[in-house]
GUMIGU-263508 format. One record per atom (N, C-alpha, C, O): x, y, z. Coordinates in steps of 0.001 Angstrom, whole numbers, plus 500000, padded with zeros to 6 digits. Layout:
! GUMIGU-263508
XYZ...
! end
This chain:
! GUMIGU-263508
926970823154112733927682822745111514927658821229111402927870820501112372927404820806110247927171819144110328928943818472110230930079818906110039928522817680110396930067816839110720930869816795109078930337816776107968932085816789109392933027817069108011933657815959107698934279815777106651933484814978108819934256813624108803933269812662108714932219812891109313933447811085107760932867810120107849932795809402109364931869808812109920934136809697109786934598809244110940933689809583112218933030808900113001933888810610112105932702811095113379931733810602113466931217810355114556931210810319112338929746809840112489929624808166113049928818807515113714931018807901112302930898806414112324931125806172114029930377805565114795931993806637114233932176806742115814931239806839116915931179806174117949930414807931116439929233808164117160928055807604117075927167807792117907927905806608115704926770805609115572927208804314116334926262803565116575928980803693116960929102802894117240928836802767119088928514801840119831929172804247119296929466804382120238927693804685121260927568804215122391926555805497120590925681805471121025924737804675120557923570804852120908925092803659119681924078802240119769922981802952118217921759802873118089923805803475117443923153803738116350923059802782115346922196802026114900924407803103115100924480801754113809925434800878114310926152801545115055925949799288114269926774798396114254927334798017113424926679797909112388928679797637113368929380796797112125928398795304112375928183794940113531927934794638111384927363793369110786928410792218111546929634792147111648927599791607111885928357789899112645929884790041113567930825789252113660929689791207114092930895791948114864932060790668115189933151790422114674931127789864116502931581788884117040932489788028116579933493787441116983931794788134115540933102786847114433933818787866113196933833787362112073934276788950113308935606789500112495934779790161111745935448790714110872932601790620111511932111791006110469931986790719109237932428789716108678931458791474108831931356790827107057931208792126106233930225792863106303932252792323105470932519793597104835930838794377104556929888793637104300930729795241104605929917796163104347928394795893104928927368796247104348928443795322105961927020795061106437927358795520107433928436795456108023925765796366107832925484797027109237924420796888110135923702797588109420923991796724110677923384796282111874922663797682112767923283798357113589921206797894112356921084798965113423920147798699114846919135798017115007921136799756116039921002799333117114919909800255117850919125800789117065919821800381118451918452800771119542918170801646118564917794801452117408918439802833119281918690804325118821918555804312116877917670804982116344919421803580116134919080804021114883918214802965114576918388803028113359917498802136114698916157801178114386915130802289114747914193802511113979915276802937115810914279804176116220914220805242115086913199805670114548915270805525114875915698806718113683914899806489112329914064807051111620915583805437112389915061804699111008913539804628110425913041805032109374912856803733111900911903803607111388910778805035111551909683805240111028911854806117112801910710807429112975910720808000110838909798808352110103912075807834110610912131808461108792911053807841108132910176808447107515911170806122108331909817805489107506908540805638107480907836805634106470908152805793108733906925806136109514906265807467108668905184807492108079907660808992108853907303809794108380907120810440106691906343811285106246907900809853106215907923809183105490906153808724104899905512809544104242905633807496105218904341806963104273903269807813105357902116807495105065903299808653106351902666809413107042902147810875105389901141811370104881903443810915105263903670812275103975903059811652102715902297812466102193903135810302101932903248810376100691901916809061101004901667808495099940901433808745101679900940807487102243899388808180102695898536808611101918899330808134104136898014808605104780897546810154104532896480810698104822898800810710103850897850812308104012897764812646102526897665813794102092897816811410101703896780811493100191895896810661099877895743809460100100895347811406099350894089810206098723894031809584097592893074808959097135895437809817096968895966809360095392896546808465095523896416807569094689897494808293096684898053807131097009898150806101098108898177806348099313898211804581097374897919803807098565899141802749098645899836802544097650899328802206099649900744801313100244900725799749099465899802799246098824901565799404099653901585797990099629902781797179099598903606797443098724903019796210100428904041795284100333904609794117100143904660793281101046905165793892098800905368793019097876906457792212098349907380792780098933906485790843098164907313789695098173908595790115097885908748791067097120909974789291098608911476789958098112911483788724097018912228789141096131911110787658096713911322786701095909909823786582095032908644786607095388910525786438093679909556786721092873909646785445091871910551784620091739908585785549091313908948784459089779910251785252088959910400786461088782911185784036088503912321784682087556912151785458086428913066786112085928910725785405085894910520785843084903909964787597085052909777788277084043909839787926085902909625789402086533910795789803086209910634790711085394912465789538086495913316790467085722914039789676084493915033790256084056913793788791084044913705788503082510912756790179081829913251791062081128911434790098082330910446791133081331910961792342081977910338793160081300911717793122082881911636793930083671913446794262082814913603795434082473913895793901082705915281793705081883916647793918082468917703794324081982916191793401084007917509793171084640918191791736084494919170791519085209917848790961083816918577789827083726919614790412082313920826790541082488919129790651081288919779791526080457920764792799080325921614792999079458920377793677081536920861794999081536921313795623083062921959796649083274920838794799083903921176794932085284922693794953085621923033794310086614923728795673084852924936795134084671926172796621085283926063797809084980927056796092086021927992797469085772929448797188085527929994796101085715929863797990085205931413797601084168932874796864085582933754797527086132932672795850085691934122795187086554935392795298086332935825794335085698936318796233086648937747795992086190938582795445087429938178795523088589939931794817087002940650794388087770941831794716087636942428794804086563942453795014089184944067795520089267944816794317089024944878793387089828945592794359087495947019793818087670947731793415088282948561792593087893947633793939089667948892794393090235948470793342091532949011792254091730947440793898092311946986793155093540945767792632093394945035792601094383945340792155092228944269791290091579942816791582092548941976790699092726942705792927093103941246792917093318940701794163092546941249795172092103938795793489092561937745794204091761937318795514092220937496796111093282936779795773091273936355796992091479935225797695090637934598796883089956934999798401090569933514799043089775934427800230089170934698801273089765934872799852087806935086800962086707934940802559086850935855803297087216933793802926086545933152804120086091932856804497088125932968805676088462932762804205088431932994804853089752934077805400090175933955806598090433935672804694090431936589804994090054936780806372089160936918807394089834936799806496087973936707807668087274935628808236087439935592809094086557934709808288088035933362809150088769934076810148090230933606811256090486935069809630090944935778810292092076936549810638091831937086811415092621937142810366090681938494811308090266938283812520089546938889813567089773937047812287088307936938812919087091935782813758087492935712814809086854934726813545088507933112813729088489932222812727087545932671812107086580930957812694087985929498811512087557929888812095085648930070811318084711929909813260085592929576813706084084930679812847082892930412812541081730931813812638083572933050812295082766933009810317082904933792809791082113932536809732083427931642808546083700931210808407082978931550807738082002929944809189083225928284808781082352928782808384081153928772807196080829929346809501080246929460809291078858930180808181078206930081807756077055930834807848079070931968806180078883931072804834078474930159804280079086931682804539077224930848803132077052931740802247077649932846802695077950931498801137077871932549799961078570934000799370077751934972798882078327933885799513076645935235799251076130936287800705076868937458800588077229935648801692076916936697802923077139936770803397078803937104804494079251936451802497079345936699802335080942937874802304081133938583803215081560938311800740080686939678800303080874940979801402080253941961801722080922940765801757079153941918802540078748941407804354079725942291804938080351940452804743079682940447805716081033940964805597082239941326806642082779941128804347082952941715804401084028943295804426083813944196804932084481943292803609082502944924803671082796945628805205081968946523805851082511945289805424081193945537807102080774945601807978081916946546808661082310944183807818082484944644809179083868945017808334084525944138808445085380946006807006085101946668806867086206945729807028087359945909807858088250944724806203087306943797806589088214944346805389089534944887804348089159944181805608090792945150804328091514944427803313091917943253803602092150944773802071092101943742801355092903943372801831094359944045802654094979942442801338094750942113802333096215943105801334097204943680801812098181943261799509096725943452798735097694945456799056097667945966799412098730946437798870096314947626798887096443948346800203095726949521800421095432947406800808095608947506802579094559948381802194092920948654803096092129948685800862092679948887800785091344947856801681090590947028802487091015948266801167089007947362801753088170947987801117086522948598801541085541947485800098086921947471799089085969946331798218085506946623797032085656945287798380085062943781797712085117943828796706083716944601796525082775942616796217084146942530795337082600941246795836082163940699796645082912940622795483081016939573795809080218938429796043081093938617795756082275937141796560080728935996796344081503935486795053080967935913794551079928934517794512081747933580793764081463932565793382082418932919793018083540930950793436082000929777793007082504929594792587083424929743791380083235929244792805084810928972791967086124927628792211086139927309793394086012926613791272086282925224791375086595925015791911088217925826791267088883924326792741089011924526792912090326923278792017091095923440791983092315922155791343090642921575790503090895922042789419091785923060788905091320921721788976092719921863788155093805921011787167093645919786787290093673921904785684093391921166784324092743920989783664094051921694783764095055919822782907093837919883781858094894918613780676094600917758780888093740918625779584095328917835778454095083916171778400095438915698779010096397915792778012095002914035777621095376914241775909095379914669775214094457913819775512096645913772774197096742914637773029097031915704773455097473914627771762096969915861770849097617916788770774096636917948770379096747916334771095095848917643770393094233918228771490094117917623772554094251919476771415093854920218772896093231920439772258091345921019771233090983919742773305090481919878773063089344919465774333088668918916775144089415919595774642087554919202776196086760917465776146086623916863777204086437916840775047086711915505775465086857915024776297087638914152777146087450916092775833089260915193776382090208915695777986090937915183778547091905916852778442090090917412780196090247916320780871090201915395780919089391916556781409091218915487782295091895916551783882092268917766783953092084915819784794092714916699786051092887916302786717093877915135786717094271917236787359094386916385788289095570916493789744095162917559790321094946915288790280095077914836791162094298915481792460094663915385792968095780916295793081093430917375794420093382917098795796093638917720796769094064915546795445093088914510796849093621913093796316093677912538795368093123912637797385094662910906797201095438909991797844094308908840798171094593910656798085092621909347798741092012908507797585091456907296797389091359909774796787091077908566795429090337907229795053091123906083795273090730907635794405092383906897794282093119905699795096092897904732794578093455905429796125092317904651797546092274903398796729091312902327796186091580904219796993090021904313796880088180903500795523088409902312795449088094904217794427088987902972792802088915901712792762090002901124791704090226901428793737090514899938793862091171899456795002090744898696795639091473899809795461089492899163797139089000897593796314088707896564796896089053897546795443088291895755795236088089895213794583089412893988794571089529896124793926090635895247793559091815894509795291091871893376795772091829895776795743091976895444797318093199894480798163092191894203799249092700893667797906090424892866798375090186891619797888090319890533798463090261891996796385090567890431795634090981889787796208092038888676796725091921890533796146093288890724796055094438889987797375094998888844797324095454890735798550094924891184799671095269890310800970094880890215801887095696889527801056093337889070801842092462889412802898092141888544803723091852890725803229092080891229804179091697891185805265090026890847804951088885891460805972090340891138806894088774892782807437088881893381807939089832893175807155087668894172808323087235894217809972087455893405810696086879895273810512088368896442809942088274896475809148089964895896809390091023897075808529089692897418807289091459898730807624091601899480808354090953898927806631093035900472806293093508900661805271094204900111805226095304901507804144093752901473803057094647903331803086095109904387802969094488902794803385096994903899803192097519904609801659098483904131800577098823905368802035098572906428800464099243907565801289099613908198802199099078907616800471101033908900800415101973909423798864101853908597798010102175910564798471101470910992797262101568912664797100101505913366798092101307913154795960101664914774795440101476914577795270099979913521794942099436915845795562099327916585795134098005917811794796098463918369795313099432918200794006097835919560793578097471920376793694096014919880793346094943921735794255096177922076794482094840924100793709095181924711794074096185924529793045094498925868792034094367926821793365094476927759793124093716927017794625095050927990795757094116929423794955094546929969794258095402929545795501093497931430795423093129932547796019094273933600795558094713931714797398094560932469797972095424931769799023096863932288800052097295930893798579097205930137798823098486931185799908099081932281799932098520931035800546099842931363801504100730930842803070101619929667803418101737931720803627102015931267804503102815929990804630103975928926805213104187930822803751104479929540803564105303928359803049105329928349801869104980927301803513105629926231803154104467925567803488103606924452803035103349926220804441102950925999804751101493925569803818100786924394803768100421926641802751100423926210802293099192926647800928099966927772800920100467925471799272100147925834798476100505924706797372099985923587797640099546925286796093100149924678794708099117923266794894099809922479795015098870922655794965100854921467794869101088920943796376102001921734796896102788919906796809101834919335798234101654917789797987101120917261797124100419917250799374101914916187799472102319915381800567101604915380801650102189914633800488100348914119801537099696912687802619099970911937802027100745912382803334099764910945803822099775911156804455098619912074805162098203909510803843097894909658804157096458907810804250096034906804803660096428908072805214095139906182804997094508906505805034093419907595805267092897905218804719092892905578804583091420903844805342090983902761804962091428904046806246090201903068807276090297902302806911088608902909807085087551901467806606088673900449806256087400899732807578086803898921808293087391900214807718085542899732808822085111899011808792083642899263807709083115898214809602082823897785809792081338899219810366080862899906811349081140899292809552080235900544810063078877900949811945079271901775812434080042899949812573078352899877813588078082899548814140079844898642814962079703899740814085080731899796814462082164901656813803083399902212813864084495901734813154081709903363812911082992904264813963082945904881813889084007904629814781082387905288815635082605905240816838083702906116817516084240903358816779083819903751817742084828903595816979086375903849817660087370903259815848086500903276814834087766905186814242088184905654813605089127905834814889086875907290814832087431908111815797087428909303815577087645907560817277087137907905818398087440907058818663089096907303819548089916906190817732089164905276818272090620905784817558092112905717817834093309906471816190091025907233815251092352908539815989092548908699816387093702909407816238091785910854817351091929910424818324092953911117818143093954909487819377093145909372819886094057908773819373095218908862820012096266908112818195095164907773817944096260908160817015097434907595816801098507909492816452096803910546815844097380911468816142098072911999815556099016911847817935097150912682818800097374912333818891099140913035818730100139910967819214098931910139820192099973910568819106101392910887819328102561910408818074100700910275816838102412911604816820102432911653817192103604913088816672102048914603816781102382914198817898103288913884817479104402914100819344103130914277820355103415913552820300104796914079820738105819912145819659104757911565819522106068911652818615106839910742818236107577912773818141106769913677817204107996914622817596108518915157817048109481915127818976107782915987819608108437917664820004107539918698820550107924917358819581106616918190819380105833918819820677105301918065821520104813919857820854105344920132822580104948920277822446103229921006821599102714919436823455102418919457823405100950920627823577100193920798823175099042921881824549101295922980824907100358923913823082100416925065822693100222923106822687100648924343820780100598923780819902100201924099818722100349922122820648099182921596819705098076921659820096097031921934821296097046921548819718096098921262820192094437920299819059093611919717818061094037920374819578092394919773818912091347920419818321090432921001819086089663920556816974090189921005817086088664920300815974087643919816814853087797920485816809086602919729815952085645920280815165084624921140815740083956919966813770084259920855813067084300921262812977082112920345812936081292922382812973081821922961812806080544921946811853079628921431811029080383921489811688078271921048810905077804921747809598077690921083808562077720923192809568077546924027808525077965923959807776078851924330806605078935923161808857080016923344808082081258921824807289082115921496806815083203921369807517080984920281807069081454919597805631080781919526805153079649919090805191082305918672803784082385917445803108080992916368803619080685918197801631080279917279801465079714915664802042079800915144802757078943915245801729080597913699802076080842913425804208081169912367804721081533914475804799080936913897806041081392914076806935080188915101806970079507913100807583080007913372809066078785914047810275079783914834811095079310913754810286080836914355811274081669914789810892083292913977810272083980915835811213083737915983811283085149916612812284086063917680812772085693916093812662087219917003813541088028917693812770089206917422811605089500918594813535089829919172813009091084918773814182092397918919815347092028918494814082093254918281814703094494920115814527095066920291813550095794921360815378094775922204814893095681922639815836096804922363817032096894923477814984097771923729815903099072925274815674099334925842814617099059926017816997100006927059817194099662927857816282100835928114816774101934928127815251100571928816814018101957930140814340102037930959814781101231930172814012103225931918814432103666933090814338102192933991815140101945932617812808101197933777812457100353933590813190099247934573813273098511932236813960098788931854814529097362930088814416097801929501814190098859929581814741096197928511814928096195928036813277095839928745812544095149926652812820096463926090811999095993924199811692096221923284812248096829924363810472095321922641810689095009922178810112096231922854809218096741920854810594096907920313810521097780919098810065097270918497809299098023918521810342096111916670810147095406916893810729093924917360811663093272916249809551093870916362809096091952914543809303091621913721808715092324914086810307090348913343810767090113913455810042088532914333810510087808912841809239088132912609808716087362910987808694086230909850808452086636911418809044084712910051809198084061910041807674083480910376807818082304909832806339083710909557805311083335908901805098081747909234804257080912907977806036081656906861805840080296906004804422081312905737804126082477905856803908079920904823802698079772905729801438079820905034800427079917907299801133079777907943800219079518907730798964080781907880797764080552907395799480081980907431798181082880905675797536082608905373796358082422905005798384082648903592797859082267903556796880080298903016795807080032904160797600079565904281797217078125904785795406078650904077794400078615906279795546079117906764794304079322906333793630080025906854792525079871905521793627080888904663792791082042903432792011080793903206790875080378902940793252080583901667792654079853902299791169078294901778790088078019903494791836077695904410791025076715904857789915077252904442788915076665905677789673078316905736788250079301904965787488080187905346786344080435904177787823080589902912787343081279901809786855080662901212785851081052901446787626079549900116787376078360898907788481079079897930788976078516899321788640080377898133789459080833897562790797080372898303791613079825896107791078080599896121792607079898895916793462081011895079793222081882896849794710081002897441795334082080896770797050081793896838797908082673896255797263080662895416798087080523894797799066081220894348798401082154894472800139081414893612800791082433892674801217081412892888801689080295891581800953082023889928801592081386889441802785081477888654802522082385889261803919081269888876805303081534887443804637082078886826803739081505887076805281083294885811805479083876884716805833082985883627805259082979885156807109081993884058807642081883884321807530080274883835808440079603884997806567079629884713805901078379885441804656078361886668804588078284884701803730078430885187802148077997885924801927077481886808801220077965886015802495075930886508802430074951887772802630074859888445802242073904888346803439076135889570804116076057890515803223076570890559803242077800891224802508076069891937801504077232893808802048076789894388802468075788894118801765077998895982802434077391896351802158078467895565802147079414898003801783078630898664801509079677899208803046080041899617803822079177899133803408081722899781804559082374901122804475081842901840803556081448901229805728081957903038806218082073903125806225083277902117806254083983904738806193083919905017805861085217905881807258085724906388807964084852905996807549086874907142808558087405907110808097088896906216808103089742908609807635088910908818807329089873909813807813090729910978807932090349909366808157092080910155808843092962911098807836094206910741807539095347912371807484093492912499806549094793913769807194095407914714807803094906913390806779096887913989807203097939914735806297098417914442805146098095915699806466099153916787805180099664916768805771101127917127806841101617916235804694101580916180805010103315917551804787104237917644805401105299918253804193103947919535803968104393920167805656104063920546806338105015920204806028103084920891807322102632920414808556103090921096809565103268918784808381103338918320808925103958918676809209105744919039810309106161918586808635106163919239808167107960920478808735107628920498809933107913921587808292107099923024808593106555922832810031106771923385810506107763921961811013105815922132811949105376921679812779106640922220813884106618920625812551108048920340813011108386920986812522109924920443812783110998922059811881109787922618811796110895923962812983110557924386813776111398924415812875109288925214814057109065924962815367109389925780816063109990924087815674109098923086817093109339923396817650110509924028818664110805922541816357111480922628816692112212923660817112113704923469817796114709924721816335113210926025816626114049926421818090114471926411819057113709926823818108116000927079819700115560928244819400116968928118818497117795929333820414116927930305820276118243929734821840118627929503822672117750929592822034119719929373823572120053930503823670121385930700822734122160931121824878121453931798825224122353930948826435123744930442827557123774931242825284124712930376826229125868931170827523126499932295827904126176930310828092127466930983829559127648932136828968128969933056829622129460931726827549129315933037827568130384934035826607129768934748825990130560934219826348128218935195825981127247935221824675127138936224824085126738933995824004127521933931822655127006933271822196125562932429822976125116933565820998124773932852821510123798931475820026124139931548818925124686930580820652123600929155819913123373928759819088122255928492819784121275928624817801122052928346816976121412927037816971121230926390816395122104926181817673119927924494817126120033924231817124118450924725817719117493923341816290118608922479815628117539921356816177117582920420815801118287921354817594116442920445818545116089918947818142115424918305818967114773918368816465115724917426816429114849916162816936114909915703817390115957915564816901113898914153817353113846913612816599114651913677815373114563912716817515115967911999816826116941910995815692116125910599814761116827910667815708115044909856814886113957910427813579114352909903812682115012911484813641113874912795812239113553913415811953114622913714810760114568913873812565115856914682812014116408914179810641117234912999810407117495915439809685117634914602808510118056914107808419119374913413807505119820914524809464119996913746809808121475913150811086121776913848812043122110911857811154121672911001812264122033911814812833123663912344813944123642911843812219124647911744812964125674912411811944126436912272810731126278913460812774127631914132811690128629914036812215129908914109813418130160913770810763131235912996811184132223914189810909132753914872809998132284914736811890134129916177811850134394915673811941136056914790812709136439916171811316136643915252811636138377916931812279139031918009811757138746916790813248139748917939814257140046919382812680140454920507812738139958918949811523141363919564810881141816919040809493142202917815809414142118919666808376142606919021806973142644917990806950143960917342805936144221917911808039144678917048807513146328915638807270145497915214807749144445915066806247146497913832805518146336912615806504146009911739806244145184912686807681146777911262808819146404911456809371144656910692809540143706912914809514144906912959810102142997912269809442141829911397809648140985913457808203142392912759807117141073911247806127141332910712805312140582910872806591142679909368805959142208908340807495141518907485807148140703908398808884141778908144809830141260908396810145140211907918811223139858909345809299139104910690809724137977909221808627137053908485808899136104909359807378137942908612806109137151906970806174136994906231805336136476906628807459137618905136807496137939904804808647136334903880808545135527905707809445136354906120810465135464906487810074133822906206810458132687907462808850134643906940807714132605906044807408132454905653807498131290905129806864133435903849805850133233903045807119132375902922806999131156902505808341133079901830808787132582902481809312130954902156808819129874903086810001131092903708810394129261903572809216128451903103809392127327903845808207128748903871807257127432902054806415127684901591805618126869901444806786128756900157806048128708898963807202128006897835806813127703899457808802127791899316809729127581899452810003125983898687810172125034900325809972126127901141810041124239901595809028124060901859808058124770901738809398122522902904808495121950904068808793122031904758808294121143904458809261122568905762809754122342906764808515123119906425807692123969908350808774122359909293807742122538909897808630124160910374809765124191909684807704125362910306807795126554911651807273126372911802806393125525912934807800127230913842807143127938914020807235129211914506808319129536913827806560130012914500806849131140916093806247131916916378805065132104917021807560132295918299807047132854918531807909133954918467809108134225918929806461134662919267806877135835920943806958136104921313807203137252921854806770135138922835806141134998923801807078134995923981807493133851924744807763136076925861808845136241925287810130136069924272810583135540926385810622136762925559812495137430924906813114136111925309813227134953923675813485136804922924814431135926923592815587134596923124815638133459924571816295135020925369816368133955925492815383132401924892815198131342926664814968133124927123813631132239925902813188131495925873813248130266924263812467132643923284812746131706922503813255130718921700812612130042922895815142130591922725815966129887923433815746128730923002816016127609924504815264128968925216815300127210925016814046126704924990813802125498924841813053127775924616811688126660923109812001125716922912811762124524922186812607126720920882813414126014921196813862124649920782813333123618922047814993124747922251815792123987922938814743122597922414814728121483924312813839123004924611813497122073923889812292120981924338811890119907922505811867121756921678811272120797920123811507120093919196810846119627920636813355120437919408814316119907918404813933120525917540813586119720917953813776122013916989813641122652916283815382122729916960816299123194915239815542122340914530817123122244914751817855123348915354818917123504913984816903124353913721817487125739913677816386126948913218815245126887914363817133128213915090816579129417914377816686130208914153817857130514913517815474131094912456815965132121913473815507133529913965814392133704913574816364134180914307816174135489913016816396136888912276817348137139913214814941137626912564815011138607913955814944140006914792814062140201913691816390140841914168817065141546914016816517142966913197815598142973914482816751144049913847817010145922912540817711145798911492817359146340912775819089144767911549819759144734910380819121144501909505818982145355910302818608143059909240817796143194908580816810143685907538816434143148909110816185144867908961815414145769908383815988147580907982815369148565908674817743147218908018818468148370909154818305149363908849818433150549910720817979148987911701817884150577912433819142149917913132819653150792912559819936148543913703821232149390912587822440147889912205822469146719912599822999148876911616824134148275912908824949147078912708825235145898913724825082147589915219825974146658914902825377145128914835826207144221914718824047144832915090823327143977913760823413142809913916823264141597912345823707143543911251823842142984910007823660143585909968823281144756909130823844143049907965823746144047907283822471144056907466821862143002906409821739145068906029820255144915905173819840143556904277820651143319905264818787142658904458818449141997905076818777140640904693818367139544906229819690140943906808820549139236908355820297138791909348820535139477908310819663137244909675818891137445910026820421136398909318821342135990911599820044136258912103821309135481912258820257133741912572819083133547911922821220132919911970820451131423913228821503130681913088822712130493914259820814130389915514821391129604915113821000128080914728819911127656915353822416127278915625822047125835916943821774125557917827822389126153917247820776124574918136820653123966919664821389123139920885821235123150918373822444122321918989823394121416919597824499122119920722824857121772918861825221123279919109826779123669919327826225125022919244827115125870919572825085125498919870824670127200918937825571127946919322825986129039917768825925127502916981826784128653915980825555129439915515824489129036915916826233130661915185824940131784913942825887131914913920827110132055912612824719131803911421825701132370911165824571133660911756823501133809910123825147134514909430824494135445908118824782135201907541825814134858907689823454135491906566822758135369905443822018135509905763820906135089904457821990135811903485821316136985903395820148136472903717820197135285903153819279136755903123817337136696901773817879135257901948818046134050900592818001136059899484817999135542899214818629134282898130818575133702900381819311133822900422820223132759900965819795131622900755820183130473902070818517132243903711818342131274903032817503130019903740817428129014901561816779129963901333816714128510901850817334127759902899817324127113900270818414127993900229819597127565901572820408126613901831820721125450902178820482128015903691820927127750904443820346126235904835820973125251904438819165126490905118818450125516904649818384124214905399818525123248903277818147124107902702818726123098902734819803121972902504819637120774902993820678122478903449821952122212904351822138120916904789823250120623
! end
């Protein structure tokens, strides 16, 4: 059963070196996190697998990674300097901010939100008595406009020439090399150009963990299509997004679909869905499925002067800017979502309960842990001979601990979803025959606690498997 509490998780990312609170040392800094051994492993096994799926095992799509600082004029034409905006209200009462339509999004649901224009924020919160989260008044003032864009300087002078931004999303980046990557590349319609990168976004009201926080880590493509062919390249990405949640392990009854209000949808989209998953506090979006049209290519080519055009191969004549569908993924939410999952307490038959981290042997951040029965000198030079080969062998992610009784070792295993437990014994060292035979360590699964034994010469093999 996945964990029911934010808490748990948070506990257990602090406690096994998953995630960190941000600048600990000095008191932190609200909503920044820091990931530690174990979830940098996590993380990057999701990313990895991740452009492994949408990356190397197509031939439609190819990678690339774009600058976080851009010319200003990328979201001038892109229309986040204009529209990049979400509604700010403020408590009366204990004079702090907050994000409007979120607020009445947790009280009311996303649907009773969406439809709200910004003058009718302010009188919604105070009609339903909605409370502040910080002093539970419920006294607000009007909405009004906060850009979430993050300003900053280019160069020695501080003056408005030189505002520069650090970029809110990794698609632009995409949209201003759409003609390198056709020079370059030779691609035919339909394509996909993917990116893993940092965004930064100013929010109003960051929380839950890391749900929702000022700097975050996207994976996103942006899928180039013929007009008359986007519809079914974003009926084909919906299922095939579906398909990769599900094959990480993800249980389907704690995702859904939803599709998003015409109200609620972003200048630039005729259509959008949400991928959401059911989190300890409510439901939320995990992957935003977006039909773009032609609007980021139209405005590139309109602010730039450039011609952004694609040529049909097999008539010249034909020139037209792609429609776009874009599938973006939030890797932070992702990790989030699959550290939830995976939580499970199990109660043993001699009434202790078991702490493990159910992940997909795919994802988890340690393939395999080399455990030598005890510290004498024959174990751990036999324990260390036994890493050398597995990791000079495979790829696979080794740990080795030698660190408190084998037990105790078993559950720290267990509680950071390590797959499988290689224990080197007396036996395998040839001093007590009871324990196993020479040369053969015993390998514990995770899931069903069953132990096999095993010949040295085999345990590739084995692992492989």
């Amino acid at each position: 059963m996945p964990a029911t509490s934010l808490d748990q998780i948070v506990s257990l990312c602090k406690r096994r070196g998953f995630i960190f609170p941000g600048s600990e040392i000095y008191g932190g800094l609200a909503n920044t996190w820091d990931y530690g051994p174990l979830g940098a492993e996590l993380k990057n096994r999701v990313k990895q697998h991740w452009w492994q799926t949408f990356v190397r095992k197509r031939a439609d799509i190819v990678g690339l990674d774009s600058s976080i600082l851009m010319n200003p004029k990328v979201w001038e034409a892109s229309g986040h300097v204009s529209n990049f905006n979400d509604p700010l209200v403020d408590c009366k009462e204990c004079k702090e901010r907050f994000r409007g339509d979120k607020l009445i999004e947790e009280k009311l649901g996303v649907e009773a939100a969406a439809v709200l224009k910004l003058d009718q924020i302010g009188p919604m919160l105070n009609a339903e008595k909605i409370p502040c989260p910080n002093c539970s008044g419920h006294n607000w003032t009007e909405a009004k406009q906060f850009n979430m864009m993050f300003e900053t300087q280019q160069g020695v002078v501080k003056d408005d020439s030189n505002v520069i931004y650090l970029r809110p999303e990794t698609a632009q980046g995409i949209f201003v090399n759409f003609k390198n990557i056709l020079q370059t590349m030779r691609l035919r319609l339909p394509f996909g150009v993917a990116q893993i990168g940092k965004a930064f976004r100013n929010e109003i009201t960051p929380g839950n963990f890391t749900f929702r926080t000022r700097e975050f880590e996207q994976m996103e493509i942006e899928y180039f299509t013929e007009p008359d062919g986007s519809k079914k390249a974003f009926d084909d990405w919906k299922k095939t997004v579906w398909d990769w949640y599900i094959g990480l392990g993800i249980d389907k009854k704690r995702l859904r679909i939803r599709e998003h209000d015409k109200e609620e949808l972003s200048h630039y989209s005729s259509r959008t869905l949400d991928i959401e998953y059911e989190f300890p506090w409510g439901w939320g979006e995990l992957f935003g499925l977006a039909h773009r049209g032609d609007f980021d290519l139209t405005q590139h080519e309109k602010f730039s002067g450039e011609d952004l055009k694609y040529t049909d191969p097999n008539d010249p004549k034909k020139k037209f800017l792609p429609h776009v569908i874009e599938p973006s993924f939030g890797a932070d939410r992702t990790v989030l979502t699959i550290l939830l999952e995976a939580y499970d307490e199990e109660e043993l038959e001699n009434g202790e309960t078991r702490t493990v981290m159910r992940f997909n042997p795919n994802i988890a951040p340690m393939d395999v842990a080399i455990l030598p029965l005890s510290k004498k000198e024959p174990l751990i030079a036999k324990a260390q001979e036994v890493f050398r080969q597995i990791t000079e062998e495979t790829n696979l992610v080794v740990d080795f601990d030698i660190t408190g009784s084998i037990g105790k070792r078993y559950r720290r295993q267990d509680e950071i979803g390590t797959p499988r437990c290689i224990t080197i014994d007396f036996g395998t060292i040839g001093e007590d025959k009871e324990q196993g035979a020479k040369d053969t360590v015993t390998i514990r699964d995770r899931d069903s606690l069953k132990q096999d034994r095993v010949k040295i010469t085999e345990l590739v093999k084995v692992l492989a498997e």
